[in-house]
N, C-alpha and C positions, 0 to 999 in steps of 0.2 A: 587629568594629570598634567602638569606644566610640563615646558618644556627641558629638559636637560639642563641645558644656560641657567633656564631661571632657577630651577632648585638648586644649581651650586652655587649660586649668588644668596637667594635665600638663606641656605646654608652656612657660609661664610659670613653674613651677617648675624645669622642666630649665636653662633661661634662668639662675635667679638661685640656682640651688637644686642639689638631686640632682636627677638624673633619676627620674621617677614609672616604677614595675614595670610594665613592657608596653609605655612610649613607639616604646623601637628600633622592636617590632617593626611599629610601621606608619609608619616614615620609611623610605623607596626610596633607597638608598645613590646608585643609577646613577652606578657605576663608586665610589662611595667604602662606606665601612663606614657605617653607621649614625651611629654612635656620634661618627666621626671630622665627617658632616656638622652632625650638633647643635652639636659644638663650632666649625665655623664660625660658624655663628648667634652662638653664645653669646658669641664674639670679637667678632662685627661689634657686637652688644647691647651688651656691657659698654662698649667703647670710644667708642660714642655718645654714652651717655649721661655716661660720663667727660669726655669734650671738654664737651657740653654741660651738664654741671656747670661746669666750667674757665670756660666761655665768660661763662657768669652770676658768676661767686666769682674775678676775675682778680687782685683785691689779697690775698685769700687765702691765693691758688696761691703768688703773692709773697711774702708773707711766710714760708709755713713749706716752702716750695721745692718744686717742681714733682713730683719724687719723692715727697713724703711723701704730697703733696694726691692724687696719681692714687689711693694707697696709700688712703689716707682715703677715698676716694670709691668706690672699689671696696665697701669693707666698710657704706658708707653704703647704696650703692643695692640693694647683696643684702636689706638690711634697709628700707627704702623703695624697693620699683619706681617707675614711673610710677604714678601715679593718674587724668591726663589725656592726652590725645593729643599736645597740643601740645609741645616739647622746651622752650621758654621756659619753662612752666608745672611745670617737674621741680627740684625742691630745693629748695622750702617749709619741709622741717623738716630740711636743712643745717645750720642754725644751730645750737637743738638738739641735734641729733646731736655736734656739735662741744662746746657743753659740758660730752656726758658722756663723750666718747673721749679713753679712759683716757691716750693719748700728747700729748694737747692740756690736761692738765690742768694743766701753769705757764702758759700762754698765756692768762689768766681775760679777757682781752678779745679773746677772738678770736670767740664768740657774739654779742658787739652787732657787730662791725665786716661779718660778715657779714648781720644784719638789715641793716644799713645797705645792703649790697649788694643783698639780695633787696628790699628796698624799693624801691631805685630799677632794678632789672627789671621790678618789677609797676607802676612807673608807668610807663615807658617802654610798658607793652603795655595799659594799661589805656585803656578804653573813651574817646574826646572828647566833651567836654559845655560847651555855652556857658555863660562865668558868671551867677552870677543879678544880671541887673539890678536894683539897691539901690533903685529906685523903686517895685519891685513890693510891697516892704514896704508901703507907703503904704498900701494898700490893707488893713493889714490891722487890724482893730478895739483900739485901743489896751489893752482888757480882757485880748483873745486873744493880746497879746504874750507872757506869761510862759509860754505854752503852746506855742512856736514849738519844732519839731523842725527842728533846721536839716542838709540833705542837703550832703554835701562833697563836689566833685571826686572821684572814684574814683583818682585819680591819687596823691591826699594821703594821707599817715599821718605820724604825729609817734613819732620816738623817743627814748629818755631813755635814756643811760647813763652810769655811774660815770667811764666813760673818755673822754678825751677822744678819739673816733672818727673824728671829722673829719679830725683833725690825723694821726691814720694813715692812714687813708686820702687822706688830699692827697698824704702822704709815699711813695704807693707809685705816682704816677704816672709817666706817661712822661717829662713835660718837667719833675718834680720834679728838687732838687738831689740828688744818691746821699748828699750829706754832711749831710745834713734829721737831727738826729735829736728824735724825740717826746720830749717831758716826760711819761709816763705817769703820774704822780702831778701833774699839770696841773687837774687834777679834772675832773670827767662834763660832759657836753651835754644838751642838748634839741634835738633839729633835726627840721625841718619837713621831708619830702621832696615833691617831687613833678614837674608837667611844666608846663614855660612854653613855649609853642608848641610847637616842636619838638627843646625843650632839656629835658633830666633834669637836675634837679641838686637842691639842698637848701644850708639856712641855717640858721643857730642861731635857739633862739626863746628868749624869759625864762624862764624854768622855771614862772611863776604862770601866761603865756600860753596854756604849752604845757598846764599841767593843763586850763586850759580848753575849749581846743579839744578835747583827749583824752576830755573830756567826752561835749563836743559831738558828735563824731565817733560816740561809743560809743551816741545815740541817745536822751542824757536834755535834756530839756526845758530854755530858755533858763533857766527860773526853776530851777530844779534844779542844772545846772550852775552858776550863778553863785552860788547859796547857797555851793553845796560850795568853790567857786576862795575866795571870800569868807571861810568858815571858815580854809580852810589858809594864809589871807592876809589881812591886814585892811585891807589897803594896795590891795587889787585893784580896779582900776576897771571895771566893766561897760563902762559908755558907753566906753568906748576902746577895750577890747577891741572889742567888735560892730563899731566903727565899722572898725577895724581887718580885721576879717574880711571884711566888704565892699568896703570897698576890696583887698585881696589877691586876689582874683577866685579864692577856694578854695573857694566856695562855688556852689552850682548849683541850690539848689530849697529850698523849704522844705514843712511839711504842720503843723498843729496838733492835738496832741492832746486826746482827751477831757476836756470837763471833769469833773473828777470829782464834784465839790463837787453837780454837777445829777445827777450820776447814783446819787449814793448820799443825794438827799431822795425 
């Protein structure tokens, strides 16, 4: 008998893979073949995870038709199993996957329109956090501003693409009109996603906004991020920005970093 390790490894290859040499023989057919019980498994497995692909990528499925996408997702998830337990948390790198399979390659916006979709999954299941009340700034030493790390909602990510994403995505819902059609050469977005109480949704942002927050988000310091938004804009207003960010209620905590300038006399 192998050890435990190995037959869940076995296993999970038989799953998504070939069967590993020796599996049959320690699976109890009881009344079926071996071979014929794994492949139930392997059916109930694959079909799961296919729906709950579907369930997360619905404008997707829509767009390039129900057969293709099963099709797709089949070859996706032999090549990405699970990684987590949860089914929510399965098709992270869907998107990905999609701009390099080979049958999706005149489709060039079909990878952001699905970000867009995985994004607003992960907000939807992402942790609640009260925003940060803008008075707590007050408190903090006018010097030790340029050194503010600011934390965001877990629910927030900002995306940027060439396409206009939105506009397909609107165009593939239920109570859309069928006769909608996208201007794809409309040019790209910046949109905010994230969760307002108990709603998912997202909104365009200025694209100089967006770099900023994108900053922010990625974990470089007020004074750092605004140099850089500043560079690639000369137009860019901090103070509106910030002010802006607080009021949006995207944010949730802050922490300051080192100074350095003390740490390296």
């Amino acid at each position: 008998m192998p050890a435990l390790h190995d037959l869940q490894d076995a296993f999970l290859q038989a799953m998504f893979g070939t069967e590993a040499p020796g599996l049959l023989d320690t699976v109890m057919g009881d009344g079926l073949p071996p071979a014929s019980r794994l492949q139930i498994y392997r059916h109930h497995v694959l079909t799961t995870l296919t729906d709950a692909l579907q369930a997360t990528f619905p404008v997707i499925c829509r767009l390039v038709d129900e057969r293709f996408f099963r099709y797709a997702a089949d070859t996706y998830l032999r090549q990405h199993p699970p990684e987590a337990p949860c089914l929510f948390e399965f098709g992270q790198h869907f998107p990905a996957f999609l701009a390099t399979f080979p049958p999706c390659h005149h489709l060039a916006y079909l990878e952001d329109v699905a970000r867009l979709e995985w994004a607003l999954n992960a907000a939807l299941h992402a942790e609640v956090h009260t925003p940060l009340d803008p008075a707590t700034l007050g408190a903090v030493a006018p010097a030790d501003v340029p050194r503010l790390v600011l934390q965001f909602d877990p629910s927030v990510s900002v995306l940027t693409s060439p396409w206009p994403i939105d506009a397909i995505w609107r165009a593939q819902q239920a109570e859309a009109d069928p006769e909608t059609l996208v201007n794809l050469h409309a040019g790209g977005v910046c949109l905010e996603v994230r969760r307002w109480d108990d709603t998912v949704g997202f909104r365009r942002l200025d694209p100089i906004l967006a770099t900023f927050r994108t900053l922010l988000a990625a974990g470089q310091t007020l004074e750092r991020a605004a140099a850089a938004t500043l560079e690639a804009d000369q137009a860019f207003d901090c103070v509106a920005a910030l002010h802006a960010l607080l009021t949006d209620d995207v944010l949730m905590g802050f922490t300051c970093a080192p100074d350095t300038k003390e740490d390296s006399l």
